[in-house]
PLY file of the C-alpha trace (Angstrom):
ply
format ascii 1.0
element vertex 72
property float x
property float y
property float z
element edge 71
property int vertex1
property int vertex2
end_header
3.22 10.01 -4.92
-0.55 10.08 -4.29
0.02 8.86 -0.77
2.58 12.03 -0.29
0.91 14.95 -2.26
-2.97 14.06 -1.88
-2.93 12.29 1.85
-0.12 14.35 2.96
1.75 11.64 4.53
5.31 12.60 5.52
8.50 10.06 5.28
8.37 10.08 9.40
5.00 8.24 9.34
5.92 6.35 6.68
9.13 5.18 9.02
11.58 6.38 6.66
14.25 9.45 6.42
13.05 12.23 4.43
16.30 12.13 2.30
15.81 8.31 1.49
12.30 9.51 0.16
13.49 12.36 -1.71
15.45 9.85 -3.24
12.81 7.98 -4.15
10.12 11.18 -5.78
13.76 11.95 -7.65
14.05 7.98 -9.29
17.84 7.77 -8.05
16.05 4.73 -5.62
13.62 2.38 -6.57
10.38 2.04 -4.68
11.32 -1.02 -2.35
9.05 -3.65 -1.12
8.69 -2.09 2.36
8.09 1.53 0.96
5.60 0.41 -1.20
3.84 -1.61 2.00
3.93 1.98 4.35
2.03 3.71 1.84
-0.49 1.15 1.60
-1.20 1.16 4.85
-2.76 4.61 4.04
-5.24 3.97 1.70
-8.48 2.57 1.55
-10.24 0.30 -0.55
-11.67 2.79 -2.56
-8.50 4.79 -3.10
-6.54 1.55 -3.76
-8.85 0.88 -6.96
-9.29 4.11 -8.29
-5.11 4.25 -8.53
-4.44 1.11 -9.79
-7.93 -0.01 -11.28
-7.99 -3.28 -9.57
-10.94 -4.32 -7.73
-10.28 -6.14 -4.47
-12.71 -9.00 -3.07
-13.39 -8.40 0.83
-13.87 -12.10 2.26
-15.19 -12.80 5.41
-13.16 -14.96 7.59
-16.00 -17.98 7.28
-15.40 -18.34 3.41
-11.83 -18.26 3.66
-12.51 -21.51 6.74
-14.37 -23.27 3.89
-11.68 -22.84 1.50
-9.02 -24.25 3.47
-11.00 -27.00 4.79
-11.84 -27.88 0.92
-8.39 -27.32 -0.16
-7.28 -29.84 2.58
0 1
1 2
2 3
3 4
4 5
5 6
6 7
7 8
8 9
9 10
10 11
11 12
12 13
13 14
14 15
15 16
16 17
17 18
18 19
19 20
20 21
21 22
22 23
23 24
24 25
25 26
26 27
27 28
28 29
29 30
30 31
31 32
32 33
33 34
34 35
35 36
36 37
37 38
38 39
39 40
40 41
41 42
42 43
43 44
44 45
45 46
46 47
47 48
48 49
49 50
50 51
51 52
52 53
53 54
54 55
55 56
56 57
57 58
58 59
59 60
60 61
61 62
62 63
63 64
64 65
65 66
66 67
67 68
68 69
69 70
70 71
């Protein structure tokens, strides 16, 4: 919902009909897997933690290299 009211993302950019998302705001549908992915796609780092008050780790591409090699 914060993705729709606050960003003012429409159901076309999110690839989807507006009926199927009217659906959705209404709770006749569940929020599917690849609903839930389009909105993400629209909010930042920032946003994504205020909403759901989960902090996220940014990791540069050389730790995850050390990781793997580790894990291996």
């Amino acid at each position: 919902m914060y993705v729709l009211r606050e960003k003012k993302v429409t159901s076309t950019k999110l690839g989807y009909s507006s009926n199927y998302i009217n659906r959705v705001k209404r709770r006749v549908l569940r929020v599917s897997d690849g609903v839930l992915r389009a909105c993400l796609k629209f909010l930042s780092i920032e946003e994504y933690t205020r909403i759901t008050g989960e902090e996220i780790e940014v990791v540069d591409v050389a730790t995850v290299l050390r990781v793997l090699k580790y894990a291996l």
